[in-house]
Each structure stands twice: as structure tokens, then as C-alpha cells.
C-alpha positions as CSV (number, residue, x, y, z in Angstrom):
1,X,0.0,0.0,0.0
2,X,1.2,3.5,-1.1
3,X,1.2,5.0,2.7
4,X,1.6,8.5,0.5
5,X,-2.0,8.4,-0.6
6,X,-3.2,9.0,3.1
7,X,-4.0,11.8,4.8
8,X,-6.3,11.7,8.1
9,X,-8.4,14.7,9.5
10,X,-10.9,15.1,12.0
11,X,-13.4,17.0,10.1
12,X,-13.6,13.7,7.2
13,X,-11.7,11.8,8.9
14,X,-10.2,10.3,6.8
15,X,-9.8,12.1,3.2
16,X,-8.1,9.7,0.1
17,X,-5.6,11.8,-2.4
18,X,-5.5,8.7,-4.6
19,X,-7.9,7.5,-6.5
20,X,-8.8,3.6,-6.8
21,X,-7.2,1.9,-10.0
22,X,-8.5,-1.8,-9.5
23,X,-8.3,-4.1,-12.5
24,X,-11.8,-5.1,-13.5
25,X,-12.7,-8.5,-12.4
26,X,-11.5,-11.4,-15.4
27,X,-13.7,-13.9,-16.3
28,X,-13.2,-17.5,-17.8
29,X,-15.8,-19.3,-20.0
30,X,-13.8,-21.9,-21.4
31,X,-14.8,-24.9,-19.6
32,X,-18.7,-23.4,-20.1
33,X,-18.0,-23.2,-23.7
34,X,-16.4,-26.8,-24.1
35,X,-18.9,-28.2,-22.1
36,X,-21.9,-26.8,-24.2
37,X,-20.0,-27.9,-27.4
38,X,-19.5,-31.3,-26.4
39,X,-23.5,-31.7,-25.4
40,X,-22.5,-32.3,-21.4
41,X,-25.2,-29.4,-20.9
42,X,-27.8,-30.3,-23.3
43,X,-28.4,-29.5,-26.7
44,X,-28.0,-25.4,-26.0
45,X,-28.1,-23.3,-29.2
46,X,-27.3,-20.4,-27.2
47,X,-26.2,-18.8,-24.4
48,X,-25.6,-14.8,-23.5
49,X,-24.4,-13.8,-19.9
50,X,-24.2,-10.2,-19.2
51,X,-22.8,-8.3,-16.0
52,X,-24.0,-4.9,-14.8
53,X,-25.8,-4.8,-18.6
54,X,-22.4,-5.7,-20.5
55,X,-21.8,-9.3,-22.8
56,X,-19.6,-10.8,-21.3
57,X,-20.3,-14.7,-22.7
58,X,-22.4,-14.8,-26.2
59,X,-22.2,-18.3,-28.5
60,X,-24.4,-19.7,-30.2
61,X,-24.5,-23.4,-31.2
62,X,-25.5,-26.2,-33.3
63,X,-26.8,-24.3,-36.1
64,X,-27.9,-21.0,-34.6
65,X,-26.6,-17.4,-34.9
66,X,-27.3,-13.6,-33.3
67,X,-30.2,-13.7,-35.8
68,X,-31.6,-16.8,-35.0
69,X,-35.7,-17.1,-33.7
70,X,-35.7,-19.3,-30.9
71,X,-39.4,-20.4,-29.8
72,X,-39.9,-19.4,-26.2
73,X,-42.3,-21.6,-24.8
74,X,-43.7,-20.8,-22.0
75,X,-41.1,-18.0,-21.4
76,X,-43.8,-16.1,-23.8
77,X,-45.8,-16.4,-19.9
78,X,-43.5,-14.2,-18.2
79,X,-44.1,-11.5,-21.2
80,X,-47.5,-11.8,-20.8
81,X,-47.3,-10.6,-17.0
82,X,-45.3,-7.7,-18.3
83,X,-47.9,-6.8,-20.6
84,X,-50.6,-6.8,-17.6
85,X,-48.0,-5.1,-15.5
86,X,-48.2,-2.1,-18.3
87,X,-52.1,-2.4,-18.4
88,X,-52.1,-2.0,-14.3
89,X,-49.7,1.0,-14.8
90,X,-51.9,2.0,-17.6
91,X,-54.8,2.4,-15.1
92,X,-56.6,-0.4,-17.4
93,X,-56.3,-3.2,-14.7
94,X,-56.2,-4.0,-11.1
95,X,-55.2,-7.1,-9.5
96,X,-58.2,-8.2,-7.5
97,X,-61.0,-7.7,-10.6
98,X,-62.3,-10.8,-11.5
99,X,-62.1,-12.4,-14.9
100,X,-65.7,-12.4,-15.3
101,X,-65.3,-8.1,-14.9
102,X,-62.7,-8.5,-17.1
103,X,-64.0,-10.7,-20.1
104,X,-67.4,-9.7,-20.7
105,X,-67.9,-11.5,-23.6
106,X,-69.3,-14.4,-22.3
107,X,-72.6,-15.0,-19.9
108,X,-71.1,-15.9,-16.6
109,X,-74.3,-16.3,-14.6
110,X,-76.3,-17.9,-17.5
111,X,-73.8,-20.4,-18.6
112,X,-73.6,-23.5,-16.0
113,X,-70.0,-24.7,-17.7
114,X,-67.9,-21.1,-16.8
115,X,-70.1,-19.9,-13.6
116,X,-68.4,-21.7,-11.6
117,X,-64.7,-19.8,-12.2
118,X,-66.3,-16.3,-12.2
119,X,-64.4,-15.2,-9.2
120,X,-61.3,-16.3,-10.6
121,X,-59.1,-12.8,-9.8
122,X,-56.4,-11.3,-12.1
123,X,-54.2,-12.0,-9.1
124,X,-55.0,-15.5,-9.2
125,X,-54.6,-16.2,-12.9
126,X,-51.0,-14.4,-12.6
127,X,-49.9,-16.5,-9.1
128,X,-51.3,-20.0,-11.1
129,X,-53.5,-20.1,-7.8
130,X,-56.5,-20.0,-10.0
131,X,-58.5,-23.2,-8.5
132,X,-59.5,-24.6,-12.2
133,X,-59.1,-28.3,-12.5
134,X,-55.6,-28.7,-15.2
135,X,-52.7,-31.2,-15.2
136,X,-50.8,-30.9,-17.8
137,X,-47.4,-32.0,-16.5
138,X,-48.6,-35.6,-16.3
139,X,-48.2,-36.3,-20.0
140,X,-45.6,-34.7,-22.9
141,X,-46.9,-31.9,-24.5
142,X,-46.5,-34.0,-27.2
143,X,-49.1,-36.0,-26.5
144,X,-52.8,-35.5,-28.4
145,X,-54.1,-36.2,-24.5
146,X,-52.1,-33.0,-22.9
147,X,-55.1,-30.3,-22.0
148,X,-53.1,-28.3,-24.2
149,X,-53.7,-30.1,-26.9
150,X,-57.1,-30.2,-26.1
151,X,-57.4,-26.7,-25.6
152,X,-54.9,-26.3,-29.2
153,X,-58.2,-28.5,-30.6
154,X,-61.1,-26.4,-29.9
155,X,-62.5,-23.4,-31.5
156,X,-62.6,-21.1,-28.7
157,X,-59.4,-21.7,-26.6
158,X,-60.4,-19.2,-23.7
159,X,-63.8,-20.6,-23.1
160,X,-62.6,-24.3,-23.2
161,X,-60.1,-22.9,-20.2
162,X,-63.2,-21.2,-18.3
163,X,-65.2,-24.1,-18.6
164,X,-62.9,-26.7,-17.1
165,X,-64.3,-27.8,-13.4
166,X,-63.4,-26.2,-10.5
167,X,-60.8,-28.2,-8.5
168,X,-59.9,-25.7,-5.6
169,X,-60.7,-22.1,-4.1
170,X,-58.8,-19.8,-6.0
171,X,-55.8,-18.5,-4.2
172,X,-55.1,-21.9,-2.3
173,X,-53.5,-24.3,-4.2
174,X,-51.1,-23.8,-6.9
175,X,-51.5,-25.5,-10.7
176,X,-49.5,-24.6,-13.2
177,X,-51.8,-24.2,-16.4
178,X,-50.5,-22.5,-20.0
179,X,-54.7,-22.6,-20.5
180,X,-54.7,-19.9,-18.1
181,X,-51.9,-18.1,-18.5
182,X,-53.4,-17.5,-22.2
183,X,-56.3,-15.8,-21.0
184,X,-53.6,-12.7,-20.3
185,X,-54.4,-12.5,-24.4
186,X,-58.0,-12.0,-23.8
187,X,-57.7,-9.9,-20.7
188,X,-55.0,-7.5,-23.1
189,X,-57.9,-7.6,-25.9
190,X,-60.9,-7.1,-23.9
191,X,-59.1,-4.0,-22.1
192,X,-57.3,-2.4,-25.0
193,X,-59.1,-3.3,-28.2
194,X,-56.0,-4.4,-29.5
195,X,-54.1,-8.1,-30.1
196,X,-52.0,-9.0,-27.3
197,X,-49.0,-9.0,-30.5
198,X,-49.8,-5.4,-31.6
199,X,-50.4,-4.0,-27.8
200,X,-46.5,-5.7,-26.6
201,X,-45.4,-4.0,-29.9
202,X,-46.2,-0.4,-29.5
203,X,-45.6,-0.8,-25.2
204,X,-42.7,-3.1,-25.0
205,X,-41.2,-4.2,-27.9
206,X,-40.7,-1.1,-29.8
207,X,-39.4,0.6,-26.8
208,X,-36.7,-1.9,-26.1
209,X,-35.9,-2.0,-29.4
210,X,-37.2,-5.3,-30.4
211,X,-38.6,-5.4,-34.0
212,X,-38.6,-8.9,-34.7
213,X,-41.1,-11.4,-33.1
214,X,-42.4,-14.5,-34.4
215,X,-45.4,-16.1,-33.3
216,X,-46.1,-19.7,-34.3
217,X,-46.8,-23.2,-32.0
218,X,-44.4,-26.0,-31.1
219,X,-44.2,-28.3,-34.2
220,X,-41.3,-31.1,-34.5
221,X,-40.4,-30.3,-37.9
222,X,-39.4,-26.4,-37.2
223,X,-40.3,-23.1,-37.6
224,X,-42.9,-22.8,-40.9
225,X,-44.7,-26.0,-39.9
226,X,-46.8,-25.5,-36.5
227,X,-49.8,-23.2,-35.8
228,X,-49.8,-19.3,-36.6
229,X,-53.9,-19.0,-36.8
230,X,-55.0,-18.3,-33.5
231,X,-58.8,-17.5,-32.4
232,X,-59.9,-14.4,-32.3
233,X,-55.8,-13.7,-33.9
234,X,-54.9,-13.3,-30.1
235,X,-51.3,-14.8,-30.3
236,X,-51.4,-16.7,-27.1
237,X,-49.5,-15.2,-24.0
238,X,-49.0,-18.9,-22.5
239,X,-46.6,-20.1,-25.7
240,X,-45.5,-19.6,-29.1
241,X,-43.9,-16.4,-29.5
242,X,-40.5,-16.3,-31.0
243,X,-37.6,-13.8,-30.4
244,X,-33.7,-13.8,-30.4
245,X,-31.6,-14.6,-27.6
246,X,-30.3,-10.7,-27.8
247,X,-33.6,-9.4,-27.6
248,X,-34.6,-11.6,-24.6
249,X,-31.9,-10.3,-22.8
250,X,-33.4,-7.0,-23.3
251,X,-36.6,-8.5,-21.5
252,X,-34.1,-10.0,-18.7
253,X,-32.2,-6.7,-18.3
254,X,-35.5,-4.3,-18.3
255,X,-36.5,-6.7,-15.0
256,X,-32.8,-6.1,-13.5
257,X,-33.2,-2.1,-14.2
258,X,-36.6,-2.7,-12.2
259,X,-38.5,-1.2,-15.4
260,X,-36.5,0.9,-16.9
261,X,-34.8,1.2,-20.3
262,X,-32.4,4.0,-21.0
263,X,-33.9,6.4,-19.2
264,X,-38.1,5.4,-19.9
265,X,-39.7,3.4,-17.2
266,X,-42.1,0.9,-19.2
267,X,-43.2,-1.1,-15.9
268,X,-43.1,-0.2,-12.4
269,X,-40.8,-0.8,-10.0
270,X,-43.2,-2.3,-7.4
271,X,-44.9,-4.6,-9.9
272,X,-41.3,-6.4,-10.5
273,X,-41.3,-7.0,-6.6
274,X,-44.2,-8.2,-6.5
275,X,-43.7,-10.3,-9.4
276,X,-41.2,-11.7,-7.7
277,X,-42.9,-12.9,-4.6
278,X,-43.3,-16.7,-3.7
279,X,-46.8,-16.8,-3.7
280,X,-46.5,-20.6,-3.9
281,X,-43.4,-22.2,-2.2
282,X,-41.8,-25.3,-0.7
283,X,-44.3,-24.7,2.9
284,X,-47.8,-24.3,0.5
285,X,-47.2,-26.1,-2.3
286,X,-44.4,-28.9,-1.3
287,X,-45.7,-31.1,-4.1
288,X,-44.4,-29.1,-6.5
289,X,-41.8,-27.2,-4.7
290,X,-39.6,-29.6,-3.1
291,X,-36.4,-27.6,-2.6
292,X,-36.5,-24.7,-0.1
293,X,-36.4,-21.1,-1.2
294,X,-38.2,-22.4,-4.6
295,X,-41.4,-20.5,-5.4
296,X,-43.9,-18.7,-8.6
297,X,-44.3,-15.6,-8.3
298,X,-46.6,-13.3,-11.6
299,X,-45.5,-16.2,-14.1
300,X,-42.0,-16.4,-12.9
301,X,-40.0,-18.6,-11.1
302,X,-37.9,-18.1,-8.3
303,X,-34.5,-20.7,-6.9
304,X,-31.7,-20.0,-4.8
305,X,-28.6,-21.2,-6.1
306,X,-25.2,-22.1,-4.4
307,X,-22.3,-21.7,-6.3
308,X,-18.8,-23.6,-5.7
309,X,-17.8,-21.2,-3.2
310,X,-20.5,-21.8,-1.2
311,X,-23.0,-18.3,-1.6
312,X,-26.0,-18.6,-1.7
313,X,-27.9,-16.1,-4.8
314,X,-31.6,-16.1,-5.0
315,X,-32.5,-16.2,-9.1
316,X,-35.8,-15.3,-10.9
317,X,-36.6,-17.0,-14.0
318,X,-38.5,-17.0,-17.2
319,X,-39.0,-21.0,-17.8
320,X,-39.7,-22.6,-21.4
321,X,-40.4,-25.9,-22.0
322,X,-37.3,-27.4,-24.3
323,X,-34.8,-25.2,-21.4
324,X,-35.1,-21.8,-22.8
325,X,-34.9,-19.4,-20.1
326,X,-34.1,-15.4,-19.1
327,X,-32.5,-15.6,-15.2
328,X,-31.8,-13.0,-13.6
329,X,-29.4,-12.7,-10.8
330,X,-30.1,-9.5,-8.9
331,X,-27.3,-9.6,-6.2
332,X,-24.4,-10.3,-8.6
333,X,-26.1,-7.9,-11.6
334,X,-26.5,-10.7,-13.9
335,X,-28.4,-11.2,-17.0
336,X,-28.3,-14.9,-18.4
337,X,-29.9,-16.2,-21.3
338,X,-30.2,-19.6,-22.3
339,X,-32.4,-21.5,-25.3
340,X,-31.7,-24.9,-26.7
341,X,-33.5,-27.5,-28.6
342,X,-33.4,-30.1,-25.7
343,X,-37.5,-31.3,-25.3
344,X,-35.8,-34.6,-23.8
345,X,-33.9,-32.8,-21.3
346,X,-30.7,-34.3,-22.3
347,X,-27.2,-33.4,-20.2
348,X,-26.7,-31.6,-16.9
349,X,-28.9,-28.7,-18.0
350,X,-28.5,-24.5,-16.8
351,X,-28.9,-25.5,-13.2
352,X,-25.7,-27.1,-12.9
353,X,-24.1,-24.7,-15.2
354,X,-24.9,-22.2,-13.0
355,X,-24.0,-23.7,-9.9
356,X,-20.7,-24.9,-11.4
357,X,-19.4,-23.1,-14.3
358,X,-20.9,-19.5,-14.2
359,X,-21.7,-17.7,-10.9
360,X,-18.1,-18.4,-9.2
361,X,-16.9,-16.3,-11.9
362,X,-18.3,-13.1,-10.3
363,X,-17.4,-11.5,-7.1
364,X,-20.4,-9.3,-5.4
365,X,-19.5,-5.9,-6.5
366,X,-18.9,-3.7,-3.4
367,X,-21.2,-0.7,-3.5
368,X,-23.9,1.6,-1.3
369,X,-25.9,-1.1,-0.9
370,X,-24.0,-2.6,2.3
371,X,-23.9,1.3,3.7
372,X,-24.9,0.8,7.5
373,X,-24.8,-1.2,10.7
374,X,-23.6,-4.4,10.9
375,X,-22.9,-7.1,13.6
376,X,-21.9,-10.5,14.9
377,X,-24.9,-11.8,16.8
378,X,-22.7,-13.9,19.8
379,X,-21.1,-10.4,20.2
380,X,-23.2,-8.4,22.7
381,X,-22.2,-3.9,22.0
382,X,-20.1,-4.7,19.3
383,X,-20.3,-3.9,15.7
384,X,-19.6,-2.0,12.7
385,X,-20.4,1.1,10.6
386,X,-19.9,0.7,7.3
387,X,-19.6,3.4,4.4
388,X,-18.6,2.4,0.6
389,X,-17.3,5.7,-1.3
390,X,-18.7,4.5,-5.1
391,X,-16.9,7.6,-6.2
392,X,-13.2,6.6,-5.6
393,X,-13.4,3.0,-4.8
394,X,-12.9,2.7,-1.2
395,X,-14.9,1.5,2.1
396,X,-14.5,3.3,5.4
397,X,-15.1,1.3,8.6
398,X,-16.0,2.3,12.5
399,X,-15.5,-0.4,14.7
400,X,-16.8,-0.2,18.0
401,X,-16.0,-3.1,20.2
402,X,-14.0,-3.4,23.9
403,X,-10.6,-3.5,25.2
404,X,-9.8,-6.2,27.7
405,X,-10.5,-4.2,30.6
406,X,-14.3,-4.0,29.4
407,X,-13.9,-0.5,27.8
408,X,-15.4,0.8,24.5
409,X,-12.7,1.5,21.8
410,X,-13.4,2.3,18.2
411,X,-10.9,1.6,15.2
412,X,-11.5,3.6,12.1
413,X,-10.4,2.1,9.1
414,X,-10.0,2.9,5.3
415,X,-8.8,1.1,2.2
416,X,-9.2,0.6,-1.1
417,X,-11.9,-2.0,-3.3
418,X,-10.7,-4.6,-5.3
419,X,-12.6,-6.6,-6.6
420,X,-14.7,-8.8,-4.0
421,X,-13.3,-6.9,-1.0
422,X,-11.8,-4.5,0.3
423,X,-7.7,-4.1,1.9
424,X,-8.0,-1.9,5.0
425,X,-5.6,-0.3,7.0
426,X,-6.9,0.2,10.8
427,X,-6.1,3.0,13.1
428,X,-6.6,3.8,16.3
429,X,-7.3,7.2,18.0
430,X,-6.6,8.6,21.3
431,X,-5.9,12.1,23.1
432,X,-9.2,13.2,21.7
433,X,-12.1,14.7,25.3
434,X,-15.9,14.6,25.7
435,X,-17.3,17.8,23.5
436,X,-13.6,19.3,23.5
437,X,-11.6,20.1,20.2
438,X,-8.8,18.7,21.5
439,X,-6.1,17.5,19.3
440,X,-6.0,14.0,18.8
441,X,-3.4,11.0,17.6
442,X,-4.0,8.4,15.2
443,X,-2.0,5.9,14.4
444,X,-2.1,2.6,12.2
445,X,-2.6,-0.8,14.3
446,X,-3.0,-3.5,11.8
447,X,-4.9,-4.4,8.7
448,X,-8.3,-6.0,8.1
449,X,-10.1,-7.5,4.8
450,X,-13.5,-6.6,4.6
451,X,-15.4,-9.1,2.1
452,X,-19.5,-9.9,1.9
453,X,-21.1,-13.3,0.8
454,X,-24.3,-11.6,0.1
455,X,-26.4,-8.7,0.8
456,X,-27.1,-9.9,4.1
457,X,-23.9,-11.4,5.0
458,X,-20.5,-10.3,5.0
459,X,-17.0,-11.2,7.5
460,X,-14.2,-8.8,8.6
461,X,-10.7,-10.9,9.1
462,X,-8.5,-8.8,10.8
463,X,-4.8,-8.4,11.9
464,X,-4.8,-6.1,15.1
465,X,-2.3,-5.6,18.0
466,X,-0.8,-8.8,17.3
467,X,-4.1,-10.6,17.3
468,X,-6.1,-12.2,14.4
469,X,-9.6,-13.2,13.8
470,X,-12.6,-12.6,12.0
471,X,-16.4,-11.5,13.0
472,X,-18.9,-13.2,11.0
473,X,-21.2,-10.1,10.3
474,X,-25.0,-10.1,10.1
475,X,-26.4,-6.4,8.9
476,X,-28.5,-4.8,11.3
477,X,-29.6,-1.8,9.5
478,X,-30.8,-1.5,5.9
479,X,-31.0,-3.2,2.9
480,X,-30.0,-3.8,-0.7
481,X,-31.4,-0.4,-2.0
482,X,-35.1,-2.1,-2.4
483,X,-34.4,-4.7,-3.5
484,X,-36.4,-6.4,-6.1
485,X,-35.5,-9.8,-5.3
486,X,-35.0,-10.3,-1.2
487,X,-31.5,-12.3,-1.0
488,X,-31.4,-15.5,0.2
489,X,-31.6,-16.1,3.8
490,X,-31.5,-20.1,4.0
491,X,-28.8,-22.3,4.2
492,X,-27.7,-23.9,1.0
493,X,-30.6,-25.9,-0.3
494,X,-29.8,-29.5,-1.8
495,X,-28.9,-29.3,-5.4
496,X,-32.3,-31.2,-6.9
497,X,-32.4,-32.3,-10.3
498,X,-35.9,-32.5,-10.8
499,X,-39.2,-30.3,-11.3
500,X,-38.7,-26.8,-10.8
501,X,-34.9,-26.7,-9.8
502,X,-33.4,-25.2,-13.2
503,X,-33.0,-28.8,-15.1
């Protein structure tokens, strides 16, 4: 350390002459890149990771290219609760109206076969807590028997959903159901006049720059041969639309920027949070969520995931059958794409890519949002303050802890941050009187690495007075700026392979 950078005053405290000049963190995708190639993963076609909104891993594989149409599957699901989210900040929709307010166009009290799911809410149809009898994870989509086929079959797909039997009360049990996750198409139409297509063009698409969309059904044979007519021409909201892997990055990253893009908000902040609430989870809906900290939120999915180095990251995911998926990593600032031609689920799949190959390669970025009081719980009257200084890349510490005769002392440190932590210098201060401007000495003591694990938990190892240790620290006081996606507060869960853990 350049002991010339430092000057100390009580007024700041501490002041820093020199600025930061920390090499920006390196990153290695070779092994990803070789294990994608070889088909360990799956059959991926591509993959796009950015950090902080900058590429930092794009390939594409087995055919494809940047211009490519990938089908998204049910990923088209989470686009359809952004489109709702735009009609709520619209004014055009509220969250507790009822389907049957919502979709006049059919006779809810005269007609036996939908009465029964007239108080089926918004809210419920988004959660998949919507109580209507549907299973169609029992069978491949594949198969003619799948209710989406069924649904595929009939000439009104919205009233064949609506007419299904009531299995539970809405808002109890969770089912997942692309029949209901189309009626977001008829809910867009009914409110706006307008195709769900031409309504995400002019509110989302066009802003974020996307111009090219595709919208066209599963088929095995490729793009050209599925379906493209649709009734009412409502491309359905629960499958079939088609985009690039860049352009659902834009998606991922407009979720990350909590509804911003370049400067325009096109959804609100609070909708993204509460998008990304568990309103089904491993303690309501164990059948289906096995693993804890797994939950559905508005049509996405929510995992924690435990890297190599043992942090835990909670994720939120857009989910298409075939593994195509937008995940987004609030804590490290990550954007990941994924899409692949893999309806068998070959290979080790995202989730172990994830775990393994992609989230060790990024530190936790040291910033104002781990500004403020922090402890270790064992430790009765003893903490620290802690301030991050984005503009020149250093942290400042208070310490407040005891001597061994019982009395308080404070240490005040400052260093620089590189990388994942930060390389502090401690000092200690004495001469200094109750309300007195007396002149006081300070002195370096030791030296102290100050690193966090997540946004809720961080250590400080230290090297003081010819002792060394480390405090475990819990924070006390704040949070990760409102956050949109709380961090994990589990242990790490068991790496499942199965349902909903990212296969």
C-alpha cells in the first residue's frame, strides 16, 4: 500500500488523495463453452451472460446465430405478465378484478360450464393459484391427451379454459396451467381493443428496441410447420412467440433495471417485486416445490442457487419448455440467457451450469448497498459502521468493540476496493475529550479484509495488536437499495435435479 496516498483529518476523517485503480474483475468461460460444445449441458443453441448490462459470454450453437428465432415456450408467460403489468400502470387493470369483470364477452351467470370460475381474480390467474381443475405435466406436450392439446383443438381456446371444473378455491393451491396463463391474451384484448402482439409491440417491444417477433406453436419439424392461426388472432400469451436470444436479454435486463430502459420506465418498480414474490413455495405447495427457497411468483420462477464457493444467490426466471430461459441474478447484476432444442432434457442442463461453471466467476460488486450497521450476533455492544465511497473505490469502517479491561474502543479504518473486498488499513485514535476540540493522535494498528457473501452477509478478518480473527457479520440496518429480489436467507438448499430446480 502507497502509505503516501493517506491523509487523516478530523473533520472527514479520513480524506483519500489517490484514487482507486482496480483491475476489473476477469472472467473465464472456457470450460462453459467446451462443455456446451461437447453436449455435457444439453443440446444449448445459445447462451448470452451479461454483467452490470455488459456481454460478457455470447455463443451460439448447433446451427444457430445472433439472428436466429428461438421459440420461447412458456417464457412467452413471463411477457404476458409484463404486458398486464403495463395495463395496471396504464390504469386499465387492477389485480383483484375478476375475470368475469374482465371478459365480458361471455354469460357468466347464465352459462352452468364457466359460472363456476367467475371469481377467478387477475391476481389469481397471474400466481397459477387459480383453482380450475388442469394437469398438464402428467403427459408430454407432445401428447394429443395433454389439455393443451385439447385446448390447441377447440374453437374457442379461452372458453374451453373457463369451462374446465373447479378443482380448488382460488388462491389456495397452486397448478401450473398455459390454458390460463393465455387468458392474459383475452384480458389484453378485452381491455385495450387491440391483439396482445400489436399491444406488446407499441408498449414493450418497440421501446426496447425489439422489431422482430415471431409467433407460431411447437411443431417437430421447425419453424414454418406449426400453428400461426389463432382464435380471435390473439397470439397466445401462454406459448408460441419467437424472439432472439439478444432481444430476450433485453426482456431479462429491463427486469434487472426494475422497469427501466435508458432512461423510460415501461413497468413499475413495485410490480417487478411483486412479481417476484413466492406466492406458492416449498411450505404451501411442497408437491411441487420440493427444494427450499423455490417458489412462482406473476409467471415467474424463483431458486436459490449455491455456487462452488459456497454463496447462496436467490435467481428469478422466465421457464420454457425445451430449457429456454431469461434468469436473472439481482445480487451479482446478472443477465443470463439460455435457449436450446433439448425437449428430452438431455445433459446436466443450466442449473448445474450455474452452480458450477458461471456464478463463481463473479465476485459481489462492493457498493452503497452494504452502507450501514452491521454485527456478529454472539457479540453483545459490538459492531460496525460501514460506508462504501462508489466515487473513488474505497470503504471506510467504525468499529466499535471493547478493550480487555471491558472499555469501549473504536478503530477507524480505510482502504481501497478490489474486486470482491476491500484491503484496509486500521487505526486507532486517542488524546481526543468529551465535546472538546482537543487535538487527537492516530496511528495505524493493523490491517483488516473486509469481504460480503451476500447482501445480508458479510465477515471482517482482521490483523490487530498482534491478534487475528474474523467477525462473522450479520447487517442490522438497511438493505439492498429495495431490492427487487430479497436475498437468500437459507442455508444452501440441496442441489435437486428435478421439477422446478433449473434442469
Amino acid at each position: 500500500m502507497n502509505w503516501t496516498c493517506w491523509r487523516i483529518g478530523l473533520v472527514a476523517l479520513f480524506v483519500v488523495l489517490c484514487p482507486h485503480t482496480g483491475a476489473a474483475q476477469s472472467t473465464d468461460f472456457s470450460e462453459l463453452d467446451s462443455r456446451i460444445r461437447s453436449g455435457e449441458l444439453g443440446s444449448i443453441k445459445s447462451m448470452i451472460i451479461a454483467r452490470d448490462g455488459e456481454v460478457v459470454f455470447e455463443r451460439y450453437y448447433r446451427g444457430s446465430n445472433a439472428q436466429s428465432l428461438h421459440l420461447l415456450n412458456s417464457v412467452t408467460k413471463s411477457i404476458g405478465a409484463t404486458l398486464l403489468g403495463i395495463l395496471n400502470r396504464q390504469g386499465l387493470l387492477l389485480l383483484d378484478e375478476s375475470v368475469a369483470t374482465v371478459i365480458p364477452r361471455y354469460d357468466w351467470n347464465g352459462d352452468t360450464r364457466i359460472r363456476q370460475n367467475r371469481d377467478l381474480s387477475i391476481a389469481h390467474l397471474l400466481q397459477q393459484r387459480h383453482g380450475i381443475a388442469w394437469d398438464e405435466w402428467s403427459t408430454d406436450y407432445r401428447d394429443p391427451s395433454n389439455p393443451v392439446g385439447a385446448m390447441i383443438r377447440s374453437s374457442d381456446w379461452y372458453y374451453y379454459v373457463l369451462s374446465r371444473p373447479r378443482a380448488t378455491i382460488p388462491g389456495t393451491t397452486f397448478a401450473y396451467s398455459t390454458g390460463v396463463s393465455t387468458l392474459m391474451s383475452a384480458v389484453i384484448r378485452s381491455r385495450t381493443g387491440q391483439t396482445p402482439q400489436n399491444f406488446a409491440r407499441e408498449f414493450l417491444f418497440l421501446p426496447l428496441g425489439i422489431t422482430r417477433v415471431h409467433y407460431e406453436g411447437y411443431s417437430a419439424q421447425g419453424m414454418g410447420t406449426g400453428l400461426t392461426q389463432f382464435p380471435f388472432g390473439d397470439a397466445p400469451l401462454g406459448w408460441a412467440w419467437w424472439m432472439t436470444a439478444a432481444d430476450m436479454l433485453k426482456l431479462g435486463e429491463l427486469y434487472r433495471n426494475g422497469g427501466v430502459h435508458n432512461g423510460r420506465r415501461i413497468i413499475d418498480r413495485d410490480w417487478i417485486k411483486a412479481a417476484w414474490i413466492p406466492y406458492s413455495n416449498a411450505e404451501n405447495s411442497s408437491e411441487v416445490f420440493t427444494t427450499p427457497g423455490t417458489g412462482y411468483g406473476y409467471q415467474w420462477w424463483l431458486t436459490p442457487l449455491t455456487d462452488q464457493r459456497g454463496r447462496t444467490f436467490m435467481a428469478a426466471y422466465a421457464n420454457g419448455w425445451g430449457r429456454q430461459y431469461i434468469l436473472i441474478v439481482p445480487e451479482l447484476d446478472l443477465t443470463i440467457v439460455s435457449t436450446a432444442d433439448d425437449y428430452d432434457y438431455s445433459g446436466d442442463g443450466i442449473g448445474f451450469a450455474l452452480r458450477n461453471l458461471i456464478l463463481d466467476q463473479f465476485d459481489m460488486r462492493m457498493d452503497a448497498r452494504f452502507n450501514g450497521s452491521w454485527f456478529q450476533p454472539e457479540f453483545n455492544g459490538q459492531g460496525v459502521n460501514i460506508e462504501i465511497l462508489e466515487a473513488t473505490g474505497e470503504a471506510l469502517l467504525y468499529w466499535y468493540t471493547y478493550d480487555d479491561e471491558g472499555n469501549h474502543r473504536w478503530y477507524l479504518a480505510q482502504g481501497p476496493i478490489v474486486e470482491d473486498h476491500a484491503e484496509l488499513v486500521v487505526y486507532q485514535t486517542s488524546g481526543g475529550r468529551f465535546m472538546r476540540p482537543d487535538p487527537i493522535d492516530v496511528s495505524p494498528v493493523g490491517s483488516a479484509q473486509l469481504v460480503f457473501s451476500s447482501c445480508n452477509q458479510g465477515s471482517l478478518q482482521f490483523d490487530l495488536a498482534g491478534r487475528s480473527g474474523e467477525l462473522a457479520l450479520t447487517r442490522i440496518t438497511g438493505h439492498c437499495q429495495d431490492e427487487l429480489l430479497p436475498p437468500a436467507t437459507l442455508s444452501p438448499p440441496a442441489r435437486a435435479t428435478a421439477g422446478v430446480a433449473l434442469p
